[in-house]
C-alpha positions in Angstrom: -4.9 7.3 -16.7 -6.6 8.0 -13.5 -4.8 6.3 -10.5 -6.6 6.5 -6.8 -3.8 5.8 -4.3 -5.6 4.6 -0.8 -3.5 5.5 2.6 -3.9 4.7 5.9 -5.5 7.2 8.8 -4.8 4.9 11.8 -1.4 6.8 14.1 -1.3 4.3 17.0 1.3 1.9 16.9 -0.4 -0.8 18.8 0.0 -0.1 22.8 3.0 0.9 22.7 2.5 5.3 23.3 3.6 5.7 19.8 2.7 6.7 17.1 2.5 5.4 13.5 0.9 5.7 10.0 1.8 5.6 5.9 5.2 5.5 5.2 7.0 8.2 3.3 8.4 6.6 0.9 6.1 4.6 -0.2 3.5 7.4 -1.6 6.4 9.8 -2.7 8.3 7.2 -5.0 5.2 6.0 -6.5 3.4 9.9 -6.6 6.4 11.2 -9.3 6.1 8.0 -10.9 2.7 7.7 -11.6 3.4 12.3 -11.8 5.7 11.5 -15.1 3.7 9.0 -16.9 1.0 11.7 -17.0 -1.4 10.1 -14.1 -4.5 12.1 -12.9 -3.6 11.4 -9.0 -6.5 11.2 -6.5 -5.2 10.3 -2.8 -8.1 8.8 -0.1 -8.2 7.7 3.1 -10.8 5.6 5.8 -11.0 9.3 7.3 -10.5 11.5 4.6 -8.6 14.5 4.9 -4.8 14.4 6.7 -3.8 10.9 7.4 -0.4 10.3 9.7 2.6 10.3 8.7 4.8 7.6 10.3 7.3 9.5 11.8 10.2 7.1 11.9 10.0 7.2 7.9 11.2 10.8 7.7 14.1 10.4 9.9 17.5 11.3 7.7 18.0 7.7 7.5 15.1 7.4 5.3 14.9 9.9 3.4 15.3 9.6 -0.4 15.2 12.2 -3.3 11.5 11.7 -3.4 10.6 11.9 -0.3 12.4 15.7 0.0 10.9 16.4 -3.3 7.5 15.3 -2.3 8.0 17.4 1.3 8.5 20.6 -0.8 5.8 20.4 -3.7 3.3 22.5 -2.4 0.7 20.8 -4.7 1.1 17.5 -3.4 1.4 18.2 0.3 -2.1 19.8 -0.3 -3.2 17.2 -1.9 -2.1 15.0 1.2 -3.9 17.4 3.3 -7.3 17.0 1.9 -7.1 13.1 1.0 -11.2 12.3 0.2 -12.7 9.9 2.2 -12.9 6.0 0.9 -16.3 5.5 1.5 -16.4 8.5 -0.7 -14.8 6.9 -4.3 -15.7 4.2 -6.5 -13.4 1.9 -9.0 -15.2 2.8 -11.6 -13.8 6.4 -11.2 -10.0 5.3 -11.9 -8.0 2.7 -13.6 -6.0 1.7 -10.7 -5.6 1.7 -7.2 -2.3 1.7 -5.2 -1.5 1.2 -1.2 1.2 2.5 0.2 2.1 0.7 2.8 3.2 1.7 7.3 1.8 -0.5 9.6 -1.2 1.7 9.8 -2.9 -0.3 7.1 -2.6 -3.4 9.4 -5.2 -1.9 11.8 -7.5 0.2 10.1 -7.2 -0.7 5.9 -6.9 -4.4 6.8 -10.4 -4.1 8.1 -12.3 -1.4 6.3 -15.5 -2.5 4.4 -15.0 0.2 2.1 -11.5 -0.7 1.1 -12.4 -4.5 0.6 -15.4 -3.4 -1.4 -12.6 -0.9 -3.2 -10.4 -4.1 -4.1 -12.8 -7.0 -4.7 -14.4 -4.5 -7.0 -11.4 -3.6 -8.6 -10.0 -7.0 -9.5 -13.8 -7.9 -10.7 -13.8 -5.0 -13.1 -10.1 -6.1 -14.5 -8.5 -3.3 -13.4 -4.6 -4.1 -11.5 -4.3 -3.2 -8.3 -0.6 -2.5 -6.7 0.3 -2.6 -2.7 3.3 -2.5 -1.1 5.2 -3.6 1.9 2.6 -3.7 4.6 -0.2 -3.0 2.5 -0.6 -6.8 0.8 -1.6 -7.5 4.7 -5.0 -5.4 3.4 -5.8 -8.2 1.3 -7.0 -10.5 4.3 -10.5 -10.4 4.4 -11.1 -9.7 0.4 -12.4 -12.5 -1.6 -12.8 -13.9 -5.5 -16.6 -13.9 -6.1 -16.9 -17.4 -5.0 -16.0 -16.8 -1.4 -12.1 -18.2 -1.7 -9.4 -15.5 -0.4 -8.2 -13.5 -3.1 -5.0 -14.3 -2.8 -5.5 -18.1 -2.8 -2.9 -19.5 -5.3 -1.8 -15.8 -6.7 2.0 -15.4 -6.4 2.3 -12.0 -3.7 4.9 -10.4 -1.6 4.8 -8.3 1.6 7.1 -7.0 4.2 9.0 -10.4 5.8 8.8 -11.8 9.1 12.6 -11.6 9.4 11.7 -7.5 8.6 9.5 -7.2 10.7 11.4 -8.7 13.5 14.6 -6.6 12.4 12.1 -3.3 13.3 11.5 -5.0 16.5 7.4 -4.9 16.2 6.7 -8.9 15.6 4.6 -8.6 18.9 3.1 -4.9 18.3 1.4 -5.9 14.9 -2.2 -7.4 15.1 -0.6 -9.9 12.5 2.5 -10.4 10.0 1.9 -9.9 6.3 3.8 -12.9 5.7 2.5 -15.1 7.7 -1.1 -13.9 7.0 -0.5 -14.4 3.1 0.7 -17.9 3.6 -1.8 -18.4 5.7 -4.5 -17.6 3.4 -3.3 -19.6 0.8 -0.8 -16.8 -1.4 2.2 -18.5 -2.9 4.5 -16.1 -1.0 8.0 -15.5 -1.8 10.3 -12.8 -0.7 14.0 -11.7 -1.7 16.8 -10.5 0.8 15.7 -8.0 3.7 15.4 -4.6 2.8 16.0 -5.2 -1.6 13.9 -4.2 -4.4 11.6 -6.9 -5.0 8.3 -7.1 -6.8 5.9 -9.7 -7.7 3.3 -9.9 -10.6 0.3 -12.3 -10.9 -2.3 -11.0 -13.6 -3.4 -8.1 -12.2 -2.2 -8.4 -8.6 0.9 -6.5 -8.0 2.8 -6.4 -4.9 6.2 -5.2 -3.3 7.9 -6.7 -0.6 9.0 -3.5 1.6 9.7 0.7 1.2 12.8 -0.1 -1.4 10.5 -1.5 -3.3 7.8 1.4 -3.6 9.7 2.6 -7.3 9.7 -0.5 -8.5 5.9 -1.9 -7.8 4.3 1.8 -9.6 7.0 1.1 -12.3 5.5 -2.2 -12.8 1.7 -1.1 -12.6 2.8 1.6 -15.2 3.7 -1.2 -17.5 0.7 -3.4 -16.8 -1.7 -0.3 -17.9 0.4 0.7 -20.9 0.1 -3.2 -21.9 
């Protein structure tokens, strides 16, 4: 199985001097996930080449066994270095894509013609696609092929409003993933701040925030092996 995982290559965290980007956690879990179950793993970016690290993910607090695993294999920190660029890569190259999540993706991924092509074209193809905490917000501005939001009646989850405000950046995003979901017709639902929690809808996969990384490539994982 081929698996292109899609990150974001914007650093500034709105106006606010600092910086942001992908979050740790959320491409190491799912890297030795998709790693054991004998994945080809191809990593891409709107820029190509190093995308930014949110920095607040790899304070001490938030580190995990595979995020320090991940920070000393050589072979995927040079695979992080030299991510291709997303323009660059097709679906029909791989069997599934994954976004990590960071608020990055709610500035540049959120907005990229090349990643809506990359999941319109996906979903057409019947291929699942997985995103993760911030990342379902990149679903705004993709559609069905009769012009309808893509998430229009399809169960999703995404990073809360109530997380979002615990992180203090409700007015520093250009929009919340829950309320944008909602919004575009998604049948949202969530689980308690900061838990595992993953929902499924055909081939629409999405978790709800960074403890939830594991979980969303476990269940991707499972789709493909159905």
């Amino acid at each position: 199985m081929k698996v292109l995982i899609v990150l974001t290559s914007h650093d500034e965290l709105g106006d606010t001097g600092r910086k942001t980007g992908f979050w740790l956690e959320e491409l190491a879990a799912p890297y030795y996930r998709f790693k054991e179950a004998g994945y080809e793993i191809t990593l891409a970016s709107p820029k190509g080449g190093q995308p930014p690290l949110d920095p607040a993910s790899n304070e001490p607090d938030f580190k995990t066994d595979d995020t320090r695993r991940f920070e000393d294999d050589a072979e995927a920190t040079a695979a992080l270095a030299e991510t291709l660029r997303l323009d660059s890569v097709s679906e029909a190259d791989y069997d599934t894509v994954f976004y990590p999540g960071g608020h990055g993706p709610l500035w540049d991924l959120a907005e990229d013609p090349a990643s809506i092509r990359l999941i319109e074209s996906t979903m057409r193809a019947g291929k699942p696609l997985a995103l993760v905490c911030h990342a379902p917000g990149v679903l705004r501005r993709t559609t069905n092929e009769d012009g309808t939001p893509l998430v229009q009646g399809r169960k999703v989850t995404g990073f809360t409003n109530t997380e979002e405000a615990a992180v203090g950046l409700v007015d520093v995003v250009p929009f919340l993933v829950e309320d944008e979901l909602t919004k575009l017709g998604g049948d949202y639902s969530k689980s308690d701040d900061w838990s595992s929690y993953v929902v499924q809808d055909g081939l629409l996969i999405t978790g709800q925030n960074p403890q939830s990384s594991a979980e969303t490539a476990e269940a991707l994982i499972a789709k493909l092996a159905a």
